[in-house]
MIKE-560891 format. One record per residue (C-alpha): residue number from 0; residue in one letter; x, y, z. Coordinates in steps of 0.02 Angstrom, whole numbers, plus 32768, in hexadecimal, padded with zeros to 4 digits. Each point is the difference from the previous one (the first is absolute). Layout:
{NUM, A, {X, Y, Z}}
...
//
This chain:
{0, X, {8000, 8000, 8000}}
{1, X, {8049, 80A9, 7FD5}}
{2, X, {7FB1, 80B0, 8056}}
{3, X, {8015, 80AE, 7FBC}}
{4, X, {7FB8, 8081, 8051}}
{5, X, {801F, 80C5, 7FE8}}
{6, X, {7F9C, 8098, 8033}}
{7, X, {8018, 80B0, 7FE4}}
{8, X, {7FAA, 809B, 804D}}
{9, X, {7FFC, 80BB, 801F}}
{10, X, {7F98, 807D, 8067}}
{11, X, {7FEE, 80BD, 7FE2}}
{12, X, {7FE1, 8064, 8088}}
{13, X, {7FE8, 80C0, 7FC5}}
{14, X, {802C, 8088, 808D}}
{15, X, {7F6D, 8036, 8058}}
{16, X, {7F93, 7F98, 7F9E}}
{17, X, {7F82, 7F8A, 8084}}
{18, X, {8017, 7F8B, 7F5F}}
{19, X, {8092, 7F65, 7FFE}}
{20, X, {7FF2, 7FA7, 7F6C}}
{21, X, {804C, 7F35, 7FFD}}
{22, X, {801C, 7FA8, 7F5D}}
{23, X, {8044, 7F52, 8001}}
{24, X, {8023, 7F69, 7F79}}
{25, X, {8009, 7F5A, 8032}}
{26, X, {8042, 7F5A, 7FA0}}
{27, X, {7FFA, 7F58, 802F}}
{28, X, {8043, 7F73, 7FA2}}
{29, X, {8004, 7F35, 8021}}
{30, X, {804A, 7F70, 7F8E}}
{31, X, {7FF7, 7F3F, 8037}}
{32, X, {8045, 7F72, 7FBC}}
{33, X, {7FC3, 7F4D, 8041}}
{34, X, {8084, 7F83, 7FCD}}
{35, X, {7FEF, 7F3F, 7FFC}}
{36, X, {80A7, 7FAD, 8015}}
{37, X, {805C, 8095, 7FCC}}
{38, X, {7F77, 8004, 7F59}}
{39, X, {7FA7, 80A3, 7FF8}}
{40, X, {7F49, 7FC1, 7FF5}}
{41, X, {7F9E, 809B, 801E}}
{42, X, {8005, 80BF, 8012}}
{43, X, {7FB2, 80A7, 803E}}
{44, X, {800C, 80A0, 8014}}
{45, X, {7FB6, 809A, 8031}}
{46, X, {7FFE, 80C7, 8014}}
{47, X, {7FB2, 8081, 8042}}
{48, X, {8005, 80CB, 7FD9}}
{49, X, {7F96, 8071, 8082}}
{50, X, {7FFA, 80BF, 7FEF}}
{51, X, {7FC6, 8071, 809E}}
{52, X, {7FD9, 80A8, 800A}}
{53, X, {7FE3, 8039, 80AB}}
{54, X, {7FCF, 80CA, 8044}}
{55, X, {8005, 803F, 80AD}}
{56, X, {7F96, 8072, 804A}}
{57, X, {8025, 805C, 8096}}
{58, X, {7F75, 8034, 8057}}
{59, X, {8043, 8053, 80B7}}
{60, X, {7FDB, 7F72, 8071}}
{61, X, {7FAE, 7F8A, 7F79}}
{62, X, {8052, 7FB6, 7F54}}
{63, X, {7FC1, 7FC3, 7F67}}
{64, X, {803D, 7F8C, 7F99}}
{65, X, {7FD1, 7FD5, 7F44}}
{66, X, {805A, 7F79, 7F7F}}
{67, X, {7FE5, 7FB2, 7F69}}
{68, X, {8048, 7F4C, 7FCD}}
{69, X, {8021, 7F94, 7F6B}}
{70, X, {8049, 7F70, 7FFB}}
{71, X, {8016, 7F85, 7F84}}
{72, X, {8029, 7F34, 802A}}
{73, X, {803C, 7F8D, 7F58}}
{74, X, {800F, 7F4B, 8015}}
{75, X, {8054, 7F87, 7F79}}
{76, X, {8016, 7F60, 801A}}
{77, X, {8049, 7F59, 7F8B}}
{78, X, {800D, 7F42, 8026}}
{79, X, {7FFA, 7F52, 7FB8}}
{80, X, {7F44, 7FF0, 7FCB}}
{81, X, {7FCB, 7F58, 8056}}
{82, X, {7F60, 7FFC, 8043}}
{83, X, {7FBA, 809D, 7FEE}}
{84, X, {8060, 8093, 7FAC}}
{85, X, {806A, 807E, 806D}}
{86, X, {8031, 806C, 7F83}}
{87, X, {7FB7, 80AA, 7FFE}}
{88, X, {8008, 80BA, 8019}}
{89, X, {7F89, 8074, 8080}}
{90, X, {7FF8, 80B3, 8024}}
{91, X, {7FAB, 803C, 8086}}
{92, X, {7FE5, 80E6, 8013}}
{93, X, {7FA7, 8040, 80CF}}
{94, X, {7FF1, 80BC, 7FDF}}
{95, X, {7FEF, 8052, 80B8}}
{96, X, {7FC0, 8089, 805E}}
{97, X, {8036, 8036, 80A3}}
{98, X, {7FAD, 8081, 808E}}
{99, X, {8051, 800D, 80AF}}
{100, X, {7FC5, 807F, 8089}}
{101, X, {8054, 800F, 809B}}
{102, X, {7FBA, 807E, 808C}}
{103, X, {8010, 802B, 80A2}}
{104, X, {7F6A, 8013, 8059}}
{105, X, {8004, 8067, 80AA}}
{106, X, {80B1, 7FE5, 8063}}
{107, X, {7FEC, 7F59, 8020}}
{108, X, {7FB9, 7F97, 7F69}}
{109, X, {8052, 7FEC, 7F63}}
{110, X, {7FA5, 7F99, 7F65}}
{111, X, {802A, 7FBC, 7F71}}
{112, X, {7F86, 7FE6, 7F4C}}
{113, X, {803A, 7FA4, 7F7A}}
{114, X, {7FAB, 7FB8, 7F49}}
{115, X, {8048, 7F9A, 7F7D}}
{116, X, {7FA5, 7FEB, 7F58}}
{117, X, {8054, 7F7F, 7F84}}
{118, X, {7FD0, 7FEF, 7F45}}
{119, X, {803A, 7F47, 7FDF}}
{120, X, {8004, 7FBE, 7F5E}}
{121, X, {7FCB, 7F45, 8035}}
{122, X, {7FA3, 8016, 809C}}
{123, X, {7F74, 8070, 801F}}
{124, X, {8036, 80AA, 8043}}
{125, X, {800A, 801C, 80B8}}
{126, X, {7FFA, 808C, 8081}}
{127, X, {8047, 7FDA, 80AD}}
{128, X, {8028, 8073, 80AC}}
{129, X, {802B, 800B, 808A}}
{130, X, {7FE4, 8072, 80B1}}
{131, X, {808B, 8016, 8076}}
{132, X, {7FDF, 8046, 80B3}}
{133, X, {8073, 8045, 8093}}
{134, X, {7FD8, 802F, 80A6}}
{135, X, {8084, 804E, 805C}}
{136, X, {7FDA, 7FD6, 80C6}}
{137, X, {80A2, 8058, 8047}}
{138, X, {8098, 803B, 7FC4}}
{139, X, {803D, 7F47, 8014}}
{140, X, {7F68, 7F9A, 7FD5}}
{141, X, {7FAC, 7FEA, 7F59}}
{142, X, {7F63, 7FA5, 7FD2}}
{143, X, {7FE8, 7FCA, 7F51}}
{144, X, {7F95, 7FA6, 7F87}}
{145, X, {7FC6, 7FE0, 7F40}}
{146, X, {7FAF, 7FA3, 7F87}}
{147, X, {800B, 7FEB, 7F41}}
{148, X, {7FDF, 7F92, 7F72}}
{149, X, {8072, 7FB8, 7F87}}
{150, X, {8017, 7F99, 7F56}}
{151, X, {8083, 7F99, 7FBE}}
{152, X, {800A, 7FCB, 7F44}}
{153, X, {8043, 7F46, 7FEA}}
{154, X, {80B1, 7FE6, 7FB6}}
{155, X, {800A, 7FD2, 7F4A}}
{156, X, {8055, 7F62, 803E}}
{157, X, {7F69, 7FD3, 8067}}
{158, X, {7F95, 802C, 7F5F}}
{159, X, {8066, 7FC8, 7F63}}
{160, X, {808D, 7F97, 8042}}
{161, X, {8041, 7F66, 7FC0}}
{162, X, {807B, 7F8B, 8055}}
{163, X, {7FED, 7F57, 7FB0}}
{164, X, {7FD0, 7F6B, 808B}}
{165, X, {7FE9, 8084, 8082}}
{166, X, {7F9C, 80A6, 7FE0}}
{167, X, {7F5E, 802B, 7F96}}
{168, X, {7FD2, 80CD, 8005}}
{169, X, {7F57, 8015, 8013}}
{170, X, {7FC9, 80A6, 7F8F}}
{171, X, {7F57, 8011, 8053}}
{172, X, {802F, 8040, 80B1}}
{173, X, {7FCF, 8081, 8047}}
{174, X, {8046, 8078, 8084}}
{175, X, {801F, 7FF3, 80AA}}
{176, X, {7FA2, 807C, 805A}}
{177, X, {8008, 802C, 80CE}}
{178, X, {7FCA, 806F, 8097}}
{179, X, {806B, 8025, 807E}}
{180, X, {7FE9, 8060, 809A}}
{181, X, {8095, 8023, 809B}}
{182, X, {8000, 8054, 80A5}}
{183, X, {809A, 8039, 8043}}
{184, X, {8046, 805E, 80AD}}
{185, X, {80B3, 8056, 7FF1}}
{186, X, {804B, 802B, 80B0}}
{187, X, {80BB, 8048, 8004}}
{188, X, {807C, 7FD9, 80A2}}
{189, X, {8095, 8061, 801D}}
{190, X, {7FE4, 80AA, 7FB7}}
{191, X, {7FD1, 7FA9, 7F65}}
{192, X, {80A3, 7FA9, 7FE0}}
{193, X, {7F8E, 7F55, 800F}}
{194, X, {7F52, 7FED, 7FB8}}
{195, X, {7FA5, 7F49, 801E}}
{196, X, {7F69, 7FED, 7F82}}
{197, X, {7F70, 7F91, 7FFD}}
{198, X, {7F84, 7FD6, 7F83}}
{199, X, {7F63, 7F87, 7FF3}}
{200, X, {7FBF, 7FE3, 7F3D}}
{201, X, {7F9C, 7FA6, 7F96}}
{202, X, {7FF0, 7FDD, 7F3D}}
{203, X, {7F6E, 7FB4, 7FA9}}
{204, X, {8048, 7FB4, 7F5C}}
{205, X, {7F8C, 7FC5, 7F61}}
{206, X, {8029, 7F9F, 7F76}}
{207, X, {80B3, 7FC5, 8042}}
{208, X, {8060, 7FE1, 7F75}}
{209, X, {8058, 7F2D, 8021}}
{210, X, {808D, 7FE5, 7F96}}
{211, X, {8014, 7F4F, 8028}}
{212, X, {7F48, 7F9E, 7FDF}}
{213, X, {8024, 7F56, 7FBC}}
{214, X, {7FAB, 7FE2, 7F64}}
{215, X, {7FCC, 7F3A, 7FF4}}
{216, X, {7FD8, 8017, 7F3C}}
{217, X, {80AC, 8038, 7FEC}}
{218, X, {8069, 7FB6, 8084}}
{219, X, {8043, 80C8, 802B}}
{220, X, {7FF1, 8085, 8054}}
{221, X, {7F9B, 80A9, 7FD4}}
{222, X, {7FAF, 8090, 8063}}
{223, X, {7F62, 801D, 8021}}
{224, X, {7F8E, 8078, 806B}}
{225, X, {7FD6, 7FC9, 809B}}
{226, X, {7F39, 7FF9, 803C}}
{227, X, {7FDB, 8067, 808B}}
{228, X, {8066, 805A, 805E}}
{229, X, {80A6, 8002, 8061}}
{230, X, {8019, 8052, 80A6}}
{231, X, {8091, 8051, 8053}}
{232, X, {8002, 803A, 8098}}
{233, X, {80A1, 8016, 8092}}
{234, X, {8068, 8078, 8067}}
{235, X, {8099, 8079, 7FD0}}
{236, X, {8089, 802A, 8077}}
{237, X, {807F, 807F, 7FE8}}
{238, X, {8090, 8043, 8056}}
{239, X, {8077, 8092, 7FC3}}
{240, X, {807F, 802B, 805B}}
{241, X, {8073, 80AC, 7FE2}}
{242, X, {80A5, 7FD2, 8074}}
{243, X, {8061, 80A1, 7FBB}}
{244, X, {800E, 807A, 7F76}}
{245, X, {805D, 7F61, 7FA6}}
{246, X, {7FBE, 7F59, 8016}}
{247, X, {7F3C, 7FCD, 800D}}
{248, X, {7FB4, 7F5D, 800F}}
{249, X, {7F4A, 7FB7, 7FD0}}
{250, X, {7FB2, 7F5B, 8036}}
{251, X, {7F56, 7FDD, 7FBC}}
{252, X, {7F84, 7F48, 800B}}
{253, X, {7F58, 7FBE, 7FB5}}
{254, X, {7F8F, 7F8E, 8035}}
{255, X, {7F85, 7FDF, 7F7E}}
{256, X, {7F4C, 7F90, 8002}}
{257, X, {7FEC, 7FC7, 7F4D}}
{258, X, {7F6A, 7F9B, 7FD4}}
{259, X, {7F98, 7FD1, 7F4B}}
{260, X, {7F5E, 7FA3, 7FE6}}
{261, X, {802D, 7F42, 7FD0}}
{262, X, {7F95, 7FAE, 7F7F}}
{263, X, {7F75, 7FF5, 808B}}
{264, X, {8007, 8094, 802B}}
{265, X, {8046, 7FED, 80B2}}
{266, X, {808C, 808D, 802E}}
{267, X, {80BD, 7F9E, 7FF8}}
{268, X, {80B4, 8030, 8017}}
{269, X, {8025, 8057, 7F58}}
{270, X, {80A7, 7FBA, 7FA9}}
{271, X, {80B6, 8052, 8007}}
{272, X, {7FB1, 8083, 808E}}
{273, X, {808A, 8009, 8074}}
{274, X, {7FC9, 8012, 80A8}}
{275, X, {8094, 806A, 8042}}
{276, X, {8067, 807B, 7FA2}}
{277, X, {8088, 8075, 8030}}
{278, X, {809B, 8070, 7FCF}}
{279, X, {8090, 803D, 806F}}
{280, X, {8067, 80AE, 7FB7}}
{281, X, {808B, 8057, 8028}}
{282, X, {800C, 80B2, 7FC1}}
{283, X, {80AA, 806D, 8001}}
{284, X, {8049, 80B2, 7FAD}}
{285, X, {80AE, 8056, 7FFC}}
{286, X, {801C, 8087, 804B}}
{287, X, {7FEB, 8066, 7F79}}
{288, X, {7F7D, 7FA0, 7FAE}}
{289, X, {802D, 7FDA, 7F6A}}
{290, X, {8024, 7F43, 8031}}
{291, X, {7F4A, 7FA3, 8030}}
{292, X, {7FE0, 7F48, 8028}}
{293, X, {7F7C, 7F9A, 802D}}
{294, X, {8005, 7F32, 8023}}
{295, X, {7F6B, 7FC3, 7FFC}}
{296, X, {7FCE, 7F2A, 805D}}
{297, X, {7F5B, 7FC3, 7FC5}}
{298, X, {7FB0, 7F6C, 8043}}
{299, X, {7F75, 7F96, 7F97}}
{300, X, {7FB0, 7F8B, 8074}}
{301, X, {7FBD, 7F49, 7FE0}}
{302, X, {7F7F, 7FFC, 7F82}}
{303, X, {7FA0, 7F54, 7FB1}}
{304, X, {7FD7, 7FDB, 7F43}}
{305, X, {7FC3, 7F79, 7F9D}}
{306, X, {8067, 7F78, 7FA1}}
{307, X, {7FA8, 7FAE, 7F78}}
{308, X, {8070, 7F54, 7FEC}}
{309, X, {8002, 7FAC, 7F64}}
{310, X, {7F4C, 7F93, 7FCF}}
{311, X, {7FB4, 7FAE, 805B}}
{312, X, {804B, 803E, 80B4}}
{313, X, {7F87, 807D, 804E}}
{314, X, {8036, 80A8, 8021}}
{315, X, {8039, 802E, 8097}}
{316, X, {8029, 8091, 807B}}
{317, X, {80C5, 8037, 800A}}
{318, X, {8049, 806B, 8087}}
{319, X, {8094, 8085, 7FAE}}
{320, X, {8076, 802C, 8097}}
{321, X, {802A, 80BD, 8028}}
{322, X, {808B, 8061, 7FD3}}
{323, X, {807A, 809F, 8015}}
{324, X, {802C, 8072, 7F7E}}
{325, X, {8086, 8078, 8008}}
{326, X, {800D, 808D, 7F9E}}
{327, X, {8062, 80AC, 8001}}
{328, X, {7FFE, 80A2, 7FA1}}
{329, X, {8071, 808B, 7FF3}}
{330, X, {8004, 80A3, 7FB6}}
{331, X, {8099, 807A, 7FFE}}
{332, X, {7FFE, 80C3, 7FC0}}
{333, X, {8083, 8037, 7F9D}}
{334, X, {7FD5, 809A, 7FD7}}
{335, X, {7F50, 8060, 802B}}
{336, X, {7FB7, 7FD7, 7F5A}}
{337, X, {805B, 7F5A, 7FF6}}
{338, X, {7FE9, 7F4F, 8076}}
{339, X, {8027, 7F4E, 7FD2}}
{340, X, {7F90, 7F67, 8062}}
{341, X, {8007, 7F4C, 800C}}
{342, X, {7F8A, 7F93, 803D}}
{343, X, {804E, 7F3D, 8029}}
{344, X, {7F4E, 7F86, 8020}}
{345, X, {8005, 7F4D, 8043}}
{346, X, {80C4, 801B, 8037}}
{347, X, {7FE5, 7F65, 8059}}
{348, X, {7FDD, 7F9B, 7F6A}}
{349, X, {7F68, 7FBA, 8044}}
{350, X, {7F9A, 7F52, 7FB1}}
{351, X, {7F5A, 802B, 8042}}
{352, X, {7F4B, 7FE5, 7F9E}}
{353, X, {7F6C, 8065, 8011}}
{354, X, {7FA4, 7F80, 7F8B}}
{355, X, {800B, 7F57, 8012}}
{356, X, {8080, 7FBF, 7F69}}
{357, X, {8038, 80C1, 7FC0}}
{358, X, {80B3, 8032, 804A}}
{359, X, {8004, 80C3, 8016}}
{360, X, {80A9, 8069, 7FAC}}
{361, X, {8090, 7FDD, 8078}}
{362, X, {8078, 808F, 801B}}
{363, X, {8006, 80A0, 7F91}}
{364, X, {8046, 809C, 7FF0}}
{365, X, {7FE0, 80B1, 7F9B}}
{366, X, {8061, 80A4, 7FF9}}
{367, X, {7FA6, 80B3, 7FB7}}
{368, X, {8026, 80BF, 8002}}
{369, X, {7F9A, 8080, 8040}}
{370, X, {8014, 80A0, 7F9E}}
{371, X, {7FA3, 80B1, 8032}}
{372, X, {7FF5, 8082, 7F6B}}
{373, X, {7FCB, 807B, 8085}}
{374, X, {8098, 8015, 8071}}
//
């Protein structure tokens, strides 16, 4: 598999002017290879172009945000044609619109109004939002809370792959769509050098997109939407810690409740849900700032799936062990207009699987430059 990814922005910010203007071009590209004894059997690749336009209004004590979107998704992808052909070309064009208020409403509550309207090419359109709420109790305690709705288009893999004696796309999904509401209470220690955070939430997800339904007519696997509906539903806890102008540290966990409706209907443990989840990060700057680091531990816990022997064995459940990652990113300014970063993931080299027969991409590293036309 080989990963290009650029981006390239700029914002223009006239003196005086209550009006910041953010433009921004985005480009994704992915090409795999799946070899067979060193044979190249099949291939695919993708890209992806998105343009965003974004204006800020300052309004005193509230802001306003508008944006416009495009972005553009092209999938090509050839193979031996066995059962079934897997050679084709899609295209797929979400045009988007954008609104985001935030105000500030007496001394003490502050809200935040968002919409998202998205002109899909394949799907019907869609308009989402979400409503974000703070109380502040003290000058140390926050309370906190929202709720929003949300879509997610399936994958061209999941819709038009083709991965002879394992994977079918299906091209009639649909997507996933979810509620989700949190409550939250902020309290700071210490003059505010350390904040502990909790938060209760819940998501309502429809038409859950499975990647991995055994087909019996075909003897593979395909996706399909699930019936019913999935539930989330767990704890946050967060620590961050500010030990001196320098060096910082962050500890965060999740608990998480995840059930779906079985084929009866009955509520059951919903697959590769991990229970518990959590990250460990250690945050340090020079003296002068211009060298930053952050290392970063996070912890996957236990999780089950389904194996699906060969014919006629049942299928049966499978329990994927946890696993750290360790990760660490650096950035280091040159000049003011002028940094270089480096981001190092899985330095551990890792074997762990979040599905059941899938290994994940063991270490990796990338390098960039950061380069400011306005300094």
């Amino acid at each position: 598999t080989d990963n290009i990814y650029a981006s390239i922005g700029g914002t223009l910010e006239t003196r005086g002017s209550k009006l910041t203007h953010h433009l921004n071009v985005r480009y994704y590209e992915s090409d795999n290879r799946n070899l067979t004894d060193g044979v190249q059997k099949s291939s695919s690749s993708s890209d992806r172009t998105t343009f965003a336009f974004q204006s800020d209004i300052d309004l005193g004590d509230n802001r306003l945000a508008l944006a416009v979107e495009h972005e553009k998704t092209s999938f090509e992808q050839r193979g031996e044609i066995i059962f079934g052909d897997p050679n084709q070309n899609q295209e797929m064009d979400v045009s988007s619109l954008v609104a985001e208020y935030q105000g500030l409403s007496y001394e003490r509550l502050s809200w935040l109004l968002s919409a998202r309207y998205d002109d899909n090419s394949d799907f019907d359109n869609a308009v989402n939002g979400r409503l974000s709420l703070a109380y502040t109790l003290s000058d140390s305690t926050k309370l906190r809370g929202a709720i929003g709705t949300g879509q997610k288009n399936p994958t061209f893999t999941e819709r038009f792959g083709f991965f002879p004696g394992q994977f079918i796309g299906n091209p009639d999904l649909l997507p996933e769509r979810s509620v989700s509401y949190d409550l939250g209470l902020d309290h700071g220690f210490l003059d505010g050098a350390l904040l502990l955070q909790v938060t209760l939430f819940k998501q309502d997800l429809r038409d859950e997109i499975d990647g991995f339904v055994f087909d019996p007519v075909t003897f593979t696997s395909t996706a399909e939407n699930k019936d019913g509906k999935s539930e989330r539903s767990g704890v946050e806890l967060g620590a961050q810690w500010t030990v001196n102008q320098r060096f910082g540290l962050n500890a965060a966990y999740t608990y998480t409740d995840s059930t779906e409706e079985n084929f009866a209907g009955e509520d059951v443990k919903e697959l590769r849900r991990p229970r518990h989840a959590g990250s460990l990060a250690a945050n340090f700057r020079s003296n002068n700032n211009r060298l930053q680091a952050t290392l970063t531990a996070d912890y996957g816990g236990t999780r089950d799936d389904i194996f699906f022997p060969p014919f006629p064995a049942l299928p049966e459940i499978v329990t994927l062990q946890s696993f750290w990652l360790l990760d660490l990113t650096a950035q280091y300014q040159l000049k003011p207009a002028f940094s270089i970063f480096a981001k190092g993931t899985n330095l551990l080299d890792e074997e762990y699987e979040q599905v059941y027969g899938y290994r994940t991409l063991g270490r990796a590293g990338y390098v960039g430059i950061r380069v400011n036309f306005g300094q």
